[in-house]
PQR file with spaces between the fields and no chain letter, atoms N, CA, C, O and H, PARSE charges and radii, in Angstrom:
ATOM       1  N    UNK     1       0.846   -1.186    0.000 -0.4000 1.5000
ATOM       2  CA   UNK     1       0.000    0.000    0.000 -0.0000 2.0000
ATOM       3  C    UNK     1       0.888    1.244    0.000  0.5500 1.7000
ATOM       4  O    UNK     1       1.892    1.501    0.664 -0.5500 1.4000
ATOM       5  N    UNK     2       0.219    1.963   -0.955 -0.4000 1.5000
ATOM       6  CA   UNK     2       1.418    2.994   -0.709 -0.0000 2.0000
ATOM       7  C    UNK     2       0.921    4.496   -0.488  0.5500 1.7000
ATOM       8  O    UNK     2       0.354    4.992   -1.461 -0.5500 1.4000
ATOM       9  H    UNK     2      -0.597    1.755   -1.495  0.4000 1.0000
ATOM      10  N    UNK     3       1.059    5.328    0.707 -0.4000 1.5000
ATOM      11  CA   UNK     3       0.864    6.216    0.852 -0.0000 2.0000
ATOM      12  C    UNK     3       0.735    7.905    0.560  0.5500 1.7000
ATOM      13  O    UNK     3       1.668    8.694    0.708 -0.5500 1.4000
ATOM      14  H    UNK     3       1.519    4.925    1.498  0.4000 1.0000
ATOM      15  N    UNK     4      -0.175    8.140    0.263 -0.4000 1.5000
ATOM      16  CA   UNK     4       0.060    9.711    0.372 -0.0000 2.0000
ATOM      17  C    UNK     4       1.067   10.778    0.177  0.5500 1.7000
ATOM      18  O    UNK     4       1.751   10.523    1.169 -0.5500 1.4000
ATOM      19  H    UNK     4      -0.932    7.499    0.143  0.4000 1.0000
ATOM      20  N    UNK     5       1.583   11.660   -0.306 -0.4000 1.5000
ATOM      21  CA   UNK     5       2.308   12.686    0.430 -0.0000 2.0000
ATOM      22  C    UNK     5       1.438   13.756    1.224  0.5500 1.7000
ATOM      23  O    UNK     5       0.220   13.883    1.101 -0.5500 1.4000
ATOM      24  H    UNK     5       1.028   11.867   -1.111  0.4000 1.0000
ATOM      25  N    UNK     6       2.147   14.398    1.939 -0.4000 1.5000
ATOM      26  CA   UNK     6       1.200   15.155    2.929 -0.0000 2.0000
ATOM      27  C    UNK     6       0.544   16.447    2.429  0.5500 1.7000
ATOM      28  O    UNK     6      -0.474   16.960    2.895 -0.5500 1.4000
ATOM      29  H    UNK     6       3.137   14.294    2.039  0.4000 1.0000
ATOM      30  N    UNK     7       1.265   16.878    1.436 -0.4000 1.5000
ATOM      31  CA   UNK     7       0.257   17.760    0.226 -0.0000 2.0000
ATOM      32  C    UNK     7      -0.761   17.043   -0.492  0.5500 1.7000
ATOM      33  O    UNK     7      -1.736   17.706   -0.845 -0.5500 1.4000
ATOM      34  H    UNK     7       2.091   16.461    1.057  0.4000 1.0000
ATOM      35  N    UNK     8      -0.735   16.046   -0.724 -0.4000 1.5000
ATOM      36  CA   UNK     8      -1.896   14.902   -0.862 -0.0000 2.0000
ATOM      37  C    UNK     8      -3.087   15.397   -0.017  0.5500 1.7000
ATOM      38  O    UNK     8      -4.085   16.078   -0.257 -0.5500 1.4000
ATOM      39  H    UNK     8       0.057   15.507   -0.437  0.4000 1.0000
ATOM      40  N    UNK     9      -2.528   14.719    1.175 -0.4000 1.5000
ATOM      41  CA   UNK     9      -3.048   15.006    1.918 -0.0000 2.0000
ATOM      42  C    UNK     9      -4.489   16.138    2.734  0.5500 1.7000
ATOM      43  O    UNK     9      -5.608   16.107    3.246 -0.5500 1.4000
ATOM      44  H    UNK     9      -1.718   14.167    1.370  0.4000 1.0000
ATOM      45  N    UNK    10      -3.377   17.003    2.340 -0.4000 1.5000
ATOM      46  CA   UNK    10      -3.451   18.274    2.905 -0.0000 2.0000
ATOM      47  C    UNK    10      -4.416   18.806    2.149  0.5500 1.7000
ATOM      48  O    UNK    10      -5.221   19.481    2.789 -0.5500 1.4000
ATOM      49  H    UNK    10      -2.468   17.029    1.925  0.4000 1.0000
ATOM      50  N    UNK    11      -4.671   18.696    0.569 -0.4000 1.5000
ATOM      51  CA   UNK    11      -5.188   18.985   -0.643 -0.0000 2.0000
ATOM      52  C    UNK    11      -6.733   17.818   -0.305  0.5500 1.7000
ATOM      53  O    UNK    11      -7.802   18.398   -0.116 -0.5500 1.4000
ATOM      54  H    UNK    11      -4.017   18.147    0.049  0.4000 1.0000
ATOM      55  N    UNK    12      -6.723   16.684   -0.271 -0.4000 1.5000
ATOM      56  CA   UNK    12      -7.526   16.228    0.153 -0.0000 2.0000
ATOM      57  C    UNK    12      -8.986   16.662    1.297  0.5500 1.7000
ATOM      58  O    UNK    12     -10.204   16.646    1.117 -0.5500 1.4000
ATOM      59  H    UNK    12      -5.854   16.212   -0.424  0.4000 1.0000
ATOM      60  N    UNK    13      -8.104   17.030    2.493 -0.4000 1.5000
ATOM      61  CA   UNK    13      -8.944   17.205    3.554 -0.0000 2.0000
ATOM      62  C    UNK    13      -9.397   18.779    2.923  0.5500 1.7000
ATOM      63  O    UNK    13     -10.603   19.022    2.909 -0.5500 1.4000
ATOM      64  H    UNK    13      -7.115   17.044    2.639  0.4000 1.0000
ATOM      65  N    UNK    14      -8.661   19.591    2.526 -0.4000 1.5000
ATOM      66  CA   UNK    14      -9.551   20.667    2.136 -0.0000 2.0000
ATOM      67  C    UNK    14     -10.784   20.877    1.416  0.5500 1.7000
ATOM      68  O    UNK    14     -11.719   21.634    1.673 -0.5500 1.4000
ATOM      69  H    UNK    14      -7.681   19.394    2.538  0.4000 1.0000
ATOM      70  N    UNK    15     -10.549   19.769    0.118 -0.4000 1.5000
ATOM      71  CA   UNK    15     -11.133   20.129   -0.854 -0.0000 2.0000
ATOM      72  C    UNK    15     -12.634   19.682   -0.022  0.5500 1.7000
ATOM      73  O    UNK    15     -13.592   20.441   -0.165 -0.5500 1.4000
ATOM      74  H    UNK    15      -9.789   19.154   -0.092  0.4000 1.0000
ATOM      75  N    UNK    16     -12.816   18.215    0.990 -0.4000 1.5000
ATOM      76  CA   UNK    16     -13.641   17.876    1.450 -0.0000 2.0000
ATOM      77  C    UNK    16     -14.544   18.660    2.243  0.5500 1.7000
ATOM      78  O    UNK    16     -15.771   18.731    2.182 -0.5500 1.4000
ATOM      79  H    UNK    16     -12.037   17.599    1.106  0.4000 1.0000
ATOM      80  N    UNK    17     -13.422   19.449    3.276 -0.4000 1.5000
ATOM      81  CA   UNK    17     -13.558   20.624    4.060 -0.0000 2.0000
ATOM      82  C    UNK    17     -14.271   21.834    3.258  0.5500 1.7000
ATOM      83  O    UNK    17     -14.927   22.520    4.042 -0.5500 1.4000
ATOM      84  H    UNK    17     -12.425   19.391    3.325  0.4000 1.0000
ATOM      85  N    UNK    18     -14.313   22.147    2.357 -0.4000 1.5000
ATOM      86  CA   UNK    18     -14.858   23.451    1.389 -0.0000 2.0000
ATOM      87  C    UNK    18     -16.166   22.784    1.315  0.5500 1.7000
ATOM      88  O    UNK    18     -17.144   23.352    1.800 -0.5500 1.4000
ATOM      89  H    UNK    18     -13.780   21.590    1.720  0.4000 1.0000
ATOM      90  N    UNK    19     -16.284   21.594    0.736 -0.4000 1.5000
ATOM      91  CA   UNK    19     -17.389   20.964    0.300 -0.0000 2.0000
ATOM      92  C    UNK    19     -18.617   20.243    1.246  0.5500 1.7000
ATOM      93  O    UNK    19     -19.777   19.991    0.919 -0.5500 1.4000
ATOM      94  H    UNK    19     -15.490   21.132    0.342  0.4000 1.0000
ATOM      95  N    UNK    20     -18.171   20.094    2.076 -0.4000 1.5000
ATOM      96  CA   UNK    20     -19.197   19.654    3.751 -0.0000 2.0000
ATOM      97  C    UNK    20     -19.454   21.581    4.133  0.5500 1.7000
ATOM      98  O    UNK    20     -20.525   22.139    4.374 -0.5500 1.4000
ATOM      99  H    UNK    20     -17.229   20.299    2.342  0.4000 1.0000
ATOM     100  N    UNK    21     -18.239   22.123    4.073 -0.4000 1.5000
ATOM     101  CA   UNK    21     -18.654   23.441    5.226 -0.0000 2.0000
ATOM     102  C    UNK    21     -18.788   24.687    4.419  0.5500 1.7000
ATOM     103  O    UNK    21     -18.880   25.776    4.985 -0.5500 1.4000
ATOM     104  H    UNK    21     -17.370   21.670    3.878  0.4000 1.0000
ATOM     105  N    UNK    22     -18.800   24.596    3.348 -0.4000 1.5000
ATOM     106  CA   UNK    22     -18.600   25.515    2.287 -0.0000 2.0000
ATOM     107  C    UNK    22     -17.536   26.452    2.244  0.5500 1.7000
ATOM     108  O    UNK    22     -16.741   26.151    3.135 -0.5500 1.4000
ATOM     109  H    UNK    22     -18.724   23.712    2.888  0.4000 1.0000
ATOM     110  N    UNK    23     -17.183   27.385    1.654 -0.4000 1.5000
ATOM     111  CA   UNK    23     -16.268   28.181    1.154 -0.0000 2.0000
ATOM     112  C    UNK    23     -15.484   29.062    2.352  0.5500 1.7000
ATOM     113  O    UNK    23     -14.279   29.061    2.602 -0.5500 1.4000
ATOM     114  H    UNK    23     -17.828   27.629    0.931  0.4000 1.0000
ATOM     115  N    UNK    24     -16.567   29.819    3.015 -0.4000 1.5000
ATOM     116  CA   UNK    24     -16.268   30.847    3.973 -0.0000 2.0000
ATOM     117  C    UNK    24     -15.956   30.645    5.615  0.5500 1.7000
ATOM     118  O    UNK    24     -15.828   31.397    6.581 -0.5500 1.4000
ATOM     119  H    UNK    24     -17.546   29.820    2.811  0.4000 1.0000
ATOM     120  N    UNK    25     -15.881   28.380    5.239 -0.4000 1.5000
ATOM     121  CA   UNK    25     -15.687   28.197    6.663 -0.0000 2.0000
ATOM     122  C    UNK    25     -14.094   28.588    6.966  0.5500 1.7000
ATOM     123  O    UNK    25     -13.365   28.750    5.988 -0.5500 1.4000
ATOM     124  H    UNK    25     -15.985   27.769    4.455  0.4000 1.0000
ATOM     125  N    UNK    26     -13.671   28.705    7.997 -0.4000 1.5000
ATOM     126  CA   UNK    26     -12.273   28.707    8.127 -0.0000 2.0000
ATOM     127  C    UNK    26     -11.570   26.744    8.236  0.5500 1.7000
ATOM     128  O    UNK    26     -12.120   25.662    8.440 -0.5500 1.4000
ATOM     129  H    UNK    26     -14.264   28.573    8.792  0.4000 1.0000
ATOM     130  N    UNK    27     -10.625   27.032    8.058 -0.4000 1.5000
ATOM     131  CA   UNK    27     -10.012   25.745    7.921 -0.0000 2.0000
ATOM     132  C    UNK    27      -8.511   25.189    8.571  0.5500 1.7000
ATOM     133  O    UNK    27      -7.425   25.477    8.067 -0.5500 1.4000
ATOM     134  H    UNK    27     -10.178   27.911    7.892  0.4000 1.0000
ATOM     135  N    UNK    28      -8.690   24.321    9.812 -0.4000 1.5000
ATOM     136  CA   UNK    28      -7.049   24.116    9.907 -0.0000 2.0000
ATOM     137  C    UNK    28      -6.972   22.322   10.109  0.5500 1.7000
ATOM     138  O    UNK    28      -7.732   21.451   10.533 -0.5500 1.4000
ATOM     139  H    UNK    28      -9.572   24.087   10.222  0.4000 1.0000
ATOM     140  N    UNK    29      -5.467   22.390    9.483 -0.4000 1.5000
ATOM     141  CA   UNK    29      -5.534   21.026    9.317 -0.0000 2.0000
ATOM     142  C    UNK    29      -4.271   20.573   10.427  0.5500 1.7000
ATOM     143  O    UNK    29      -3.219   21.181   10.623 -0.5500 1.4000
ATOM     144  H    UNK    29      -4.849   23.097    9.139  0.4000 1.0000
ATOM     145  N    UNK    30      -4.621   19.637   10.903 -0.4000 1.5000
ATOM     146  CA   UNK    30      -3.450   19.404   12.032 -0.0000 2.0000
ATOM     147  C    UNK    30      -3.268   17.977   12.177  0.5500 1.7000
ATOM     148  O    UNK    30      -4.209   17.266   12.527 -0.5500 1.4000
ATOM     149  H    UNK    30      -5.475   19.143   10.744  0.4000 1.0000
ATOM     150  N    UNK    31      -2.136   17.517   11.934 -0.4000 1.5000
ATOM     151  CA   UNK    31      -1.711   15.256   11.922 -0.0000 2.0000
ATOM     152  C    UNK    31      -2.084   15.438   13.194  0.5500 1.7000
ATOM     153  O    UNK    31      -1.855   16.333   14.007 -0.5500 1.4000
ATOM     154  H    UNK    31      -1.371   18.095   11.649  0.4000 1.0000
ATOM     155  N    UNK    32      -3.072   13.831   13.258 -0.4000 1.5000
ATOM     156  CA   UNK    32      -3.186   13.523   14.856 -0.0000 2.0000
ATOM     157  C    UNK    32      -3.079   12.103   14.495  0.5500 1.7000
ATOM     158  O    UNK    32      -2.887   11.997   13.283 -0.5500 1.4000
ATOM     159  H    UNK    32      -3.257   13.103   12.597  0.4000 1.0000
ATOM     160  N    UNK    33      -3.122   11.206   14.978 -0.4000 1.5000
ATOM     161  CA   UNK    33      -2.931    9.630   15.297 -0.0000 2.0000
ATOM     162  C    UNK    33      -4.660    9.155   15.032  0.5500 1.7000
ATOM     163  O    UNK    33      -4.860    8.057   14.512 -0.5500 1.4000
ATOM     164  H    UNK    33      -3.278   11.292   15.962  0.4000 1.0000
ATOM     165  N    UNK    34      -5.628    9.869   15.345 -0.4000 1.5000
ATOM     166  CA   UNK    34      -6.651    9.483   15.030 -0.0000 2.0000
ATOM     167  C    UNK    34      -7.239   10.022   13.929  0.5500 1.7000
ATOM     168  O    UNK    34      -8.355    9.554   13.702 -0.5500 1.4000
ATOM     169  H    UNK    34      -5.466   10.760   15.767  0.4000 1.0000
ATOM     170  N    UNK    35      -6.759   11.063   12.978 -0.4000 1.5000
ATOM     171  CA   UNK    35      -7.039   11.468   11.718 -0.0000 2.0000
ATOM     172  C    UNK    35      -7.989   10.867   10.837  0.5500 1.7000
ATOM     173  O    UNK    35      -9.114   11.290   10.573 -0.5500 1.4000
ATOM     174  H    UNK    35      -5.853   11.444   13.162  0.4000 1.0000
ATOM     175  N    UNK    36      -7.216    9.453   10.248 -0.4000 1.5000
ATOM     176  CA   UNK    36      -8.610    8.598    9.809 -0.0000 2.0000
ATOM     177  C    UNK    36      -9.930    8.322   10.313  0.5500 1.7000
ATOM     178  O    UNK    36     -10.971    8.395    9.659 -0.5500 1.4000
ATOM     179  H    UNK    36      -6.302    9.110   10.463  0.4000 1.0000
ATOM     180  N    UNK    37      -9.795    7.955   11.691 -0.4000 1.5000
ATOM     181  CA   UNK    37     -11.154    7.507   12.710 -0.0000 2.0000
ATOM     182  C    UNK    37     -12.151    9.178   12.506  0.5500 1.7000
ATOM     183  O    UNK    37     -13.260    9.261   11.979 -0.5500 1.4000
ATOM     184  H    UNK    37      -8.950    7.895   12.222  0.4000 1.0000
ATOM     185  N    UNK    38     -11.608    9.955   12.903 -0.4000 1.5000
ATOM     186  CA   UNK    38     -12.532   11.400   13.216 -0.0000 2.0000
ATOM     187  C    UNK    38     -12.838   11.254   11.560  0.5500 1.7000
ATOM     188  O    UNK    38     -14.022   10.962   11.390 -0.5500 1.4000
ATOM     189  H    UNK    38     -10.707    9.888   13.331  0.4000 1.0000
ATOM     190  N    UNK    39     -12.085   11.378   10.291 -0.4000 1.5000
ATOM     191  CA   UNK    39     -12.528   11.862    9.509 -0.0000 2.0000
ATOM     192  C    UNK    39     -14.136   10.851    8.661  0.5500 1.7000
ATOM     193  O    UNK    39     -15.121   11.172    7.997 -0.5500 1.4000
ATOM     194  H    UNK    39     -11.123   11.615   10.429  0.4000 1.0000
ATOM     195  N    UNK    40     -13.492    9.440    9.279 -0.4000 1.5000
ATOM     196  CA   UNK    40     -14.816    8.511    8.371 -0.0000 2.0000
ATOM     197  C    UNK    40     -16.206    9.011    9.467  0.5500 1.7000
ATOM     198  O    UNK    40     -17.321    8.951    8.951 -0.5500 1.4000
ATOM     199  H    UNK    40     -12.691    9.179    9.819  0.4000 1.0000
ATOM     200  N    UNK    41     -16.117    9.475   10.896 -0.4000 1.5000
ATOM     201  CA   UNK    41     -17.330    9.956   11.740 -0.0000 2.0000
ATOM     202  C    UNK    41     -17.956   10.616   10.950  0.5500 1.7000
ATOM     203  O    UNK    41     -19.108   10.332   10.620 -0.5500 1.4000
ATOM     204  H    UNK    41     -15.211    9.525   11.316  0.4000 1.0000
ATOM     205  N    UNK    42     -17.120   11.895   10.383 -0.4000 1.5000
ATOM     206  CA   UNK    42     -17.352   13.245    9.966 -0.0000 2.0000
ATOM     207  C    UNK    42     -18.428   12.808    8.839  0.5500 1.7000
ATOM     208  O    UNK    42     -19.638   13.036    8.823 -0.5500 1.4000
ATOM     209  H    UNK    42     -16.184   12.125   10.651  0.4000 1.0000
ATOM     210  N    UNK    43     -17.655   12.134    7.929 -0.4000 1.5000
ATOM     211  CA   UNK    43     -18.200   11.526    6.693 -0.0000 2.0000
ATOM     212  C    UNK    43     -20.036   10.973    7.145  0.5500 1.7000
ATOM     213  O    UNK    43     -21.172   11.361    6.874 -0.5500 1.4000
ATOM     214  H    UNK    43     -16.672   11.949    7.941  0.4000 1.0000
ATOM     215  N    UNK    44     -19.435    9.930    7.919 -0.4000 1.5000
ATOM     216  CA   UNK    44     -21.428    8.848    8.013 -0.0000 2.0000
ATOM     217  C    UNK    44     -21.926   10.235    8.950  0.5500 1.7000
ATOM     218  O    UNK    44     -23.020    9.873    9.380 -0.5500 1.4000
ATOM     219  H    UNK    44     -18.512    9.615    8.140  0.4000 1.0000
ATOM     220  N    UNK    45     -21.747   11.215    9.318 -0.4000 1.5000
ATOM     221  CA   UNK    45     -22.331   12.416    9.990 -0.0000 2.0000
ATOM     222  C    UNK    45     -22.585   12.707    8.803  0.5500 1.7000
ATOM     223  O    UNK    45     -23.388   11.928    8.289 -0.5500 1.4000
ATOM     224  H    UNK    45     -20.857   11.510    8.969  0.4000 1.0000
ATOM     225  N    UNK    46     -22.213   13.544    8.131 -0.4000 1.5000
ATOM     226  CA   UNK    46     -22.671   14.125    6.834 -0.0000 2.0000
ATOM     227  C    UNK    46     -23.817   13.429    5.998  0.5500 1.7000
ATOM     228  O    UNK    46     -24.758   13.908    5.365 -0.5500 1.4000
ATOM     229  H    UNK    46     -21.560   14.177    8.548  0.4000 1.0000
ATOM     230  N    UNK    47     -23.385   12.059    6.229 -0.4000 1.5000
ATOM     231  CA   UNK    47     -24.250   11.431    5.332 -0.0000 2.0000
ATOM     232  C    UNK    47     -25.117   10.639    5.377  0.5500 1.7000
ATOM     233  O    UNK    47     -25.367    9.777    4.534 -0.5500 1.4000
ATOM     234  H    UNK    47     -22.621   11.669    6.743  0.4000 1.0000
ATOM     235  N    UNK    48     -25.881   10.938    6.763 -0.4000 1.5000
ATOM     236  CA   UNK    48     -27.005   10.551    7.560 -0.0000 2.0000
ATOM     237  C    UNK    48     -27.817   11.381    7.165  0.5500 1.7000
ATOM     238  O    UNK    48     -28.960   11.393    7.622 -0.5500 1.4000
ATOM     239  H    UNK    48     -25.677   11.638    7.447  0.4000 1.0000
């Protein structure tokens, strides 16, 4: 499996971030160890 770079990354969570919170939300992105877990919540939240 091969990973990401963190501009990947980084480019990723935004574009998602614009698109759940729209344009004028503010945005910070910060590595945590649970990154994946919070972000699939975020996701089945959204998409309930």
């Amino acid at each position: 499996m091969e990973l990401m770079s963190k501009a990947e990354a980084h480019a990723l969570v935004t574009e998602f971030w614009r698109k759940a919170a729209g344009d004028g939300a503010d945005i910070i992105i910060r590595p945590e160890s649970e990154l994946v877990y919070r972000l699939q919540s975020w996701i089945r939240a959204l998409t309930r």
